[in-house]
N, CA, C and O atoms as a GROMACS GRO file, in nm:
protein
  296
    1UNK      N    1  10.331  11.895  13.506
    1UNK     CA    2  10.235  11.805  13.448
    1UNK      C    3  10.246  11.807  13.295
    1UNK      O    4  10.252  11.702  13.231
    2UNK      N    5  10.247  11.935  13.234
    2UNK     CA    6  10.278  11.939  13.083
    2UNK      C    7  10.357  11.880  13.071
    2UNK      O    8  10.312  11.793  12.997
    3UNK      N    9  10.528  11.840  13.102
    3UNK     CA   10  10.610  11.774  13.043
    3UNK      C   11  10.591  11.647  13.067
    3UNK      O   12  10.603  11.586  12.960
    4UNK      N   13  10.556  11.542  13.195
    4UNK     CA   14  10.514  11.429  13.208
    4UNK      C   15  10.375  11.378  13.106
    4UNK      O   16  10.370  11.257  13.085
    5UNK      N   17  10.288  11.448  13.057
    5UNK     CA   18  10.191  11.396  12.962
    5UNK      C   19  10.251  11.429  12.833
    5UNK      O   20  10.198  11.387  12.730
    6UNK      N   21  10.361  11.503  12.830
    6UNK     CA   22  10.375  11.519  12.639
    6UNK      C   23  10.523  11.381  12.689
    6UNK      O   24  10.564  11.300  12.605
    7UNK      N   25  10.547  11.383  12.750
    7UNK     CA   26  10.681  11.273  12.768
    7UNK      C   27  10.613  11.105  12.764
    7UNK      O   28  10.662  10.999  12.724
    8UNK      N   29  10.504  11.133  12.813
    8UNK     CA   30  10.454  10.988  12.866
    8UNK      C   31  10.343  10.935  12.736
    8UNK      O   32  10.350  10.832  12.668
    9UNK      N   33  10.232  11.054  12.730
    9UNK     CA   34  10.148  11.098  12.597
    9UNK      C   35  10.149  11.142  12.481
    9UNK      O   36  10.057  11.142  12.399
   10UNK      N   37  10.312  11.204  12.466
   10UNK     CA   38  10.342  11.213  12.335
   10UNK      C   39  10.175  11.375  12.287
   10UNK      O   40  10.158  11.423  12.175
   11UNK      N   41  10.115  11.402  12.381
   11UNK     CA   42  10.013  11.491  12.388
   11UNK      C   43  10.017  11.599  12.479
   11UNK      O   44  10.078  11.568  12.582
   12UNK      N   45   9.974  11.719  12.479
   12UNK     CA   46   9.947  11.798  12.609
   12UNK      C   47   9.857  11.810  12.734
   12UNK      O   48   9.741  11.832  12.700
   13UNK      N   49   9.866  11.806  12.798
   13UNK     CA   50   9.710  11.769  12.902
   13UNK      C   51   9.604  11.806  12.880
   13UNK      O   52   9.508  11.744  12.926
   14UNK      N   53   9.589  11.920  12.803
   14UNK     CA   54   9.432  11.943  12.787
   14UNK      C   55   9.426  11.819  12.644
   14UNK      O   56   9.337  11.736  12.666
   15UNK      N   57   9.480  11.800  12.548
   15UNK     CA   58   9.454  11.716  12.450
   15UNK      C   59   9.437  11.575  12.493
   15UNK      O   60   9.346  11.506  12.448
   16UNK      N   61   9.515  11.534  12.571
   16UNK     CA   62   9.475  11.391  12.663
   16UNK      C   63   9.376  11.378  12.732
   16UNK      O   64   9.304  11.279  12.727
   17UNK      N   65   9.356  11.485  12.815
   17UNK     CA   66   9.193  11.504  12.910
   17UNK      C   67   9.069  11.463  12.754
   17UNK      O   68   9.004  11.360  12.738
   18UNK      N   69   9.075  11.590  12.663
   18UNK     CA   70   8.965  11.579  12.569
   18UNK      C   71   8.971  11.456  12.513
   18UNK      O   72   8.859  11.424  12.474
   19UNK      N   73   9.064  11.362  12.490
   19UNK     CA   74   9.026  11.231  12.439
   19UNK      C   75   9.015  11.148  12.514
   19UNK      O   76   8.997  11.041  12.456
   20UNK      N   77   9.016  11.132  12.674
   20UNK     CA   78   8.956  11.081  12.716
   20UNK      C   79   8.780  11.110  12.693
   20UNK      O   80   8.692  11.037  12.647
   21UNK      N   81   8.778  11.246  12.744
   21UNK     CA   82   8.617  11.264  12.736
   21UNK      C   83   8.580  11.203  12.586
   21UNK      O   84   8.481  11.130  12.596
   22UNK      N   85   8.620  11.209  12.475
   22UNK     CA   86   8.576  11.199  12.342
   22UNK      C   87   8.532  11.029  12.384
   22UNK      O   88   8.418  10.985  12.398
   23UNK      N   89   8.670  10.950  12.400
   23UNK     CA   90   8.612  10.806  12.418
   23UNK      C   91   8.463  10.800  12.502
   23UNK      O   92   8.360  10.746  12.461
   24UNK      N   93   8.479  10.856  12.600
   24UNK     CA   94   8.361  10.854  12.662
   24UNK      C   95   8.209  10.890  12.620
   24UNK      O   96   8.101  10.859  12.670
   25UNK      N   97   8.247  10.973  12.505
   25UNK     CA   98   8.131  11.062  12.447
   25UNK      C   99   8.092  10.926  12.328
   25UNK      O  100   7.975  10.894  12.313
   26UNK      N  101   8.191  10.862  12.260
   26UNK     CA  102   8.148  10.793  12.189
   26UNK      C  103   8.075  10.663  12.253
   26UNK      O  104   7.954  10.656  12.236
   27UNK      N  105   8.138  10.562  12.324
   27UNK     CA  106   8.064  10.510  12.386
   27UNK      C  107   7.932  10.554  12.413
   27UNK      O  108   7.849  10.498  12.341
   28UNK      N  109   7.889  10.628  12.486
   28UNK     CA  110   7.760  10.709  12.494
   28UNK      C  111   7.672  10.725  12.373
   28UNK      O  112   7.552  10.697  12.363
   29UNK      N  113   7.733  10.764  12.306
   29UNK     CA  114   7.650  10.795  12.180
   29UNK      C  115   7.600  10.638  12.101
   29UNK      O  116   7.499  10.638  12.032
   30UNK      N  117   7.669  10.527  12.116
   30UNK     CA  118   7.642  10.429  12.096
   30UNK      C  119   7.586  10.336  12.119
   30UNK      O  120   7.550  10.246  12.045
   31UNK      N  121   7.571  10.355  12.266
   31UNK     CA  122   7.503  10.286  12.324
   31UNK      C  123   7.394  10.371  12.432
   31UNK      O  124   7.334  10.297  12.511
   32UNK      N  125   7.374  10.473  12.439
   32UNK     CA  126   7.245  10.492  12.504
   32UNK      C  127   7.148  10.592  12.387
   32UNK      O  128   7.177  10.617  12.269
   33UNK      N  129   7.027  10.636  12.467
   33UNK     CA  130   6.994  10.778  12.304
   33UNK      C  131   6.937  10.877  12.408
   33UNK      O  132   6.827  10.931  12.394
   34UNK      N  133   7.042  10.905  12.543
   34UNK     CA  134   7.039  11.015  12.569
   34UNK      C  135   7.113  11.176  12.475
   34UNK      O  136   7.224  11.183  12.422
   35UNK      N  137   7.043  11.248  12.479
   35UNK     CA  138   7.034  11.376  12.404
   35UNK      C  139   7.227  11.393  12.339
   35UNK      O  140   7.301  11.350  12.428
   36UNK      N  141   7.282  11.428  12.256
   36UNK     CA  142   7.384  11.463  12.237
   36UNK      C  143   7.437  11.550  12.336
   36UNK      O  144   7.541  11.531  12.400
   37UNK      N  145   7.322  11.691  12.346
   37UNK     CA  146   7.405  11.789  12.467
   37UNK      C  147   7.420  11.730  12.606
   37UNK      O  148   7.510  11.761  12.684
   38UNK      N  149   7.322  11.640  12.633
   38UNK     CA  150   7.379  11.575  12.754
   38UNK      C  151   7.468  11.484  12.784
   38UNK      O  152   7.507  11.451  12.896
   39UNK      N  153   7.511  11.433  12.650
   39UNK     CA  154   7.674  11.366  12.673
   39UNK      C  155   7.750  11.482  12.672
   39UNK      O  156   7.830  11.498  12.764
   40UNK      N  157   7.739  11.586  12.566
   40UNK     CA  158   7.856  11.681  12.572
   40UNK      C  159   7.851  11.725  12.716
   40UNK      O  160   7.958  11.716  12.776
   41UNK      N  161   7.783  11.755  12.762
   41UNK     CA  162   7.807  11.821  12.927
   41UNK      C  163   7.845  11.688  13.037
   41UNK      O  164   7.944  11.705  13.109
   42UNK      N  165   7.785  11.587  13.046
   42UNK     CA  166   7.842  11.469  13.099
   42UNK      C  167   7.958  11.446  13.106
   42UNK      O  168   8.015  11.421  13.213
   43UNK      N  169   8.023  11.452  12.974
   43UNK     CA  170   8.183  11.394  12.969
   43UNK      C  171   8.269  11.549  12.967
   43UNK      O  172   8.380  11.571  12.918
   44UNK      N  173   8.213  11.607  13.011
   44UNK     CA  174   8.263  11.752  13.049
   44UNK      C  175   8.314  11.852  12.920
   44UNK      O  176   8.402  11.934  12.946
   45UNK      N  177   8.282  11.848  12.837
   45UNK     CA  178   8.225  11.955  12.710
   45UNK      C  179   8.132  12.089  12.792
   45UNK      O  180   8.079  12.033  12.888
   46UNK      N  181   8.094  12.234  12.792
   46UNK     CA  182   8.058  12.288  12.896
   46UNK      C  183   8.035  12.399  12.731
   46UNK      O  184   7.981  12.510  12.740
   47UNK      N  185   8.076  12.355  12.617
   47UNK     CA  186   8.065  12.426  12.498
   47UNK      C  187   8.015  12.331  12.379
   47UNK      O  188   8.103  12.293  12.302
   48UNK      N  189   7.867  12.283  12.351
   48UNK     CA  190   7.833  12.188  12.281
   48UNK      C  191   7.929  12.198  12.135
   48UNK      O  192   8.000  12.116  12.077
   49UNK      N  193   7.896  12.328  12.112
   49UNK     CA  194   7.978  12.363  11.948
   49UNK      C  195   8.099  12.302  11.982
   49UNK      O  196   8.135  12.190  11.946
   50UNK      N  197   8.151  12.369  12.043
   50UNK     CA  198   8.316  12.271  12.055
   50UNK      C  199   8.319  12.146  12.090
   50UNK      O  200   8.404  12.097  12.016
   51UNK      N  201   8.280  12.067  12.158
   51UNK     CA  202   8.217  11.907  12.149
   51UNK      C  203   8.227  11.857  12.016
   51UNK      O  204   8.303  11.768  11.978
   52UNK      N  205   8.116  11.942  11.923
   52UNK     CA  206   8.079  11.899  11.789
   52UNK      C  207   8.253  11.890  11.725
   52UNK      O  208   8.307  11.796  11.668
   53UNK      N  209   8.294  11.986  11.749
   53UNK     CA  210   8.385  12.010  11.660
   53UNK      C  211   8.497  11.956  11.674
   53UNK      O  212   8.586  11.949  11.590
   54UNK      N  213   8.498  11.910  11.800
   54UNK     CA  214   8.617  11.799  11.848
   54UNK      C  215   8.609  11.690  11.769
   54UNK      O  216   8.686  11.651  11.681
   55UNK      N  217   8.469  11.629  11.825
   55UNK     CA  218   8.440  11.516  11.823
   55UNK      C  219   8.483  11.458  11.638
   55UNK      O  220   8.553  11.371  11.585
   56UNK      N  221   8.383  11.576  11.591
   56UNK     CA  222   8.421  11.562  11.413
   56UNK      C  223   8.565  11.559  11.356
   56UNK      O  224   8.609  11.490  11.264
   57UNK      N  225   8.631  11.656  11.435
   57UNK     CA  226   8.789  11.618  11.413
   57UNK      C  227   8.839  11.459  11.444
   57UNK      O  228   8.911  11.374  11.393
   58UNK      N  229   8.788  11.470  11.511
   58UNK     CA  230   8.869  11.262  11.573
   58UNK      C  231   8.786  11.182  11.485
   58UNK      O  232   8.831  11.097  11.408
   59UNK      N  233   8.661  11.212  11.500
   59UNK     CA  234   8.595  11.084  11.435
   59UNK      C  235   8.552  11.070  11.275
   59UNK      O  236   8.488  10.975  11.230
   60UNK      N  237   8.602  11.187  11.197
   60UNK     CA  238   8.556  11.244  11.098
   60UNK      C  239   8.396  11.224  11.070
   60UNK      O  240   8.354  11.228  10.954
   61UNK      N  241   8.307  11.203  11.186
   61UNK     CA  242   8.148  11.210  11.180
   61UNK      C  243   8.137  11.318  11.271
   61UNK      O  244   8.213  11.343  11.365
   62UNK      N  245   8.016  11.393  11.229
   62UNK     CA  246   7.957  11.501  11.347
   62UNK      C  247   7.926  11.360  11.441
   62UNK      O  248   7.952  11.241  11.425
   63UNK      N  249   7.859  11.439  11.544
   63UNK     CA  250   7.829  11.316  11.663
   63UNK      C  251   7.668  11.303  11.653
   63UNK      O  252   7.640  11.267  11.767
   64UNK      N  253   7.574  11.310  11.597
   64UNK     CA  254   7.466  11.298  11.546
   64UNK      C  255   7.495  11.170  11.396
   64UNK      O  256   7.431  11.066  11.409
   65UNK      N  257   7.578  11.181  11.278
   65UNK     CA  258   7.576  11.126  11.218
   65UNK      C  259   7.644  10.983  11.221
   65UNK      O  260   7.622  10.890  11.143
   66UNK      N  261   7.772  10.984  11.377
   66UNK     CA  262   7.839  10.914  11.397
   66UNK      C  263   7.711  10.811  11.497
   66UNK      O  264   7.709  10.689  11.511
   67UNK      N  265   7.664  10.861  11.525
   67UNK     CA  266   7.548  10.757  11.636
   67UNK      C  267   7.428  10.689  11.543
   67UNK      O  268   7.383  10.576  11.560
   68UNK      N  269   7.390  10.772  11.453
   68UNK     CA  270   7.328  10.724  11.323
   68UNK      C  271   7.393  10.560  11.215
   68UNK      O  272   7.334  10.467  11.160
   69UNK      N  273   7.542  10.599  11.230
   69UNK     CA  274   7.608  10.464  11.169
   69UNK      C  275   7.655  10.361  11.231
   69UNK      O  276   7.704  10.262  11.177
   70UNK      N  277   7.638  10.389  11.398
   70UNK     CA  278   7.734  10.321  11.477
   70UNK      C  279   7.624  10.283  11.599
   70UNK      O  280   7.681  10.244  11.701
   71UNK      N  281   7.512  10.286  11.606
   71UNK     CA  282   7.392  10.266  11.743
   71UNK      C  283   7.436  10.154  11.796
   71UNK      O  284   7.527  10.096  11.738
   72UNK      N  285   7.386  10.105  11.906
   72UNK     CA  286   7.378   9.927  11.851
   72UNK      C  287   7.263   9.941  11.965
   72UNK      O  288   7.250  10.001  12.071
   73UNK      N  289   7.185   9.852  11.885
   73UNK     CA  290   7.064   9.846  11.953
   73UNK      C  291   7.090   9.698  12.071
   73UNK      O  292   7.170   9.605  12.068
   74UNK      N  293   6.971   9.737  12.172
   74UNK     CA  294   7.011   9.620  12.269
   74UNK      C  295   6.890   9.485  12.220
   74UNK      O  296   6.892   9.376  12.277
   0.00000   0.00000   0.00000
């Protein structure tokens, strides 16, 4: 499986898994205003700190400040 996702993904499988969840986490954060830790555990984060710290790596926003600039209200 490692060589088919870094061949296909140019990524490793756990780094492809986490950006899937990340997309997912953002969406979420944008559109609903359930709790942050309950997206991090939703999209399968099981370590909020590391969530945070993902998430801030990809998105250069914590995920509190990134939902703050990015909501969209219905």
């Amino acid at each position: 499986m490692f060589r088919y996702t870094r061949k296909y993904f140019g990524l490793s499988p756990s780094n492809y898994i986490n950006g899937i969840r990340l997309q997912q986490a953002e969406i979420q954060l944008r559109t609903t205003d359930r709790q942050i830790t309950q997206i991090a555990l939703a999209c399968g984060f099981y370590d909020c700190a590391y969530f945070s710290k993902l998430f801030k790596k990809n998105y250069a926003e914590s995920p509190l400040v990134y939902r703050k600039n990015h909501f969209e209200k219905a």
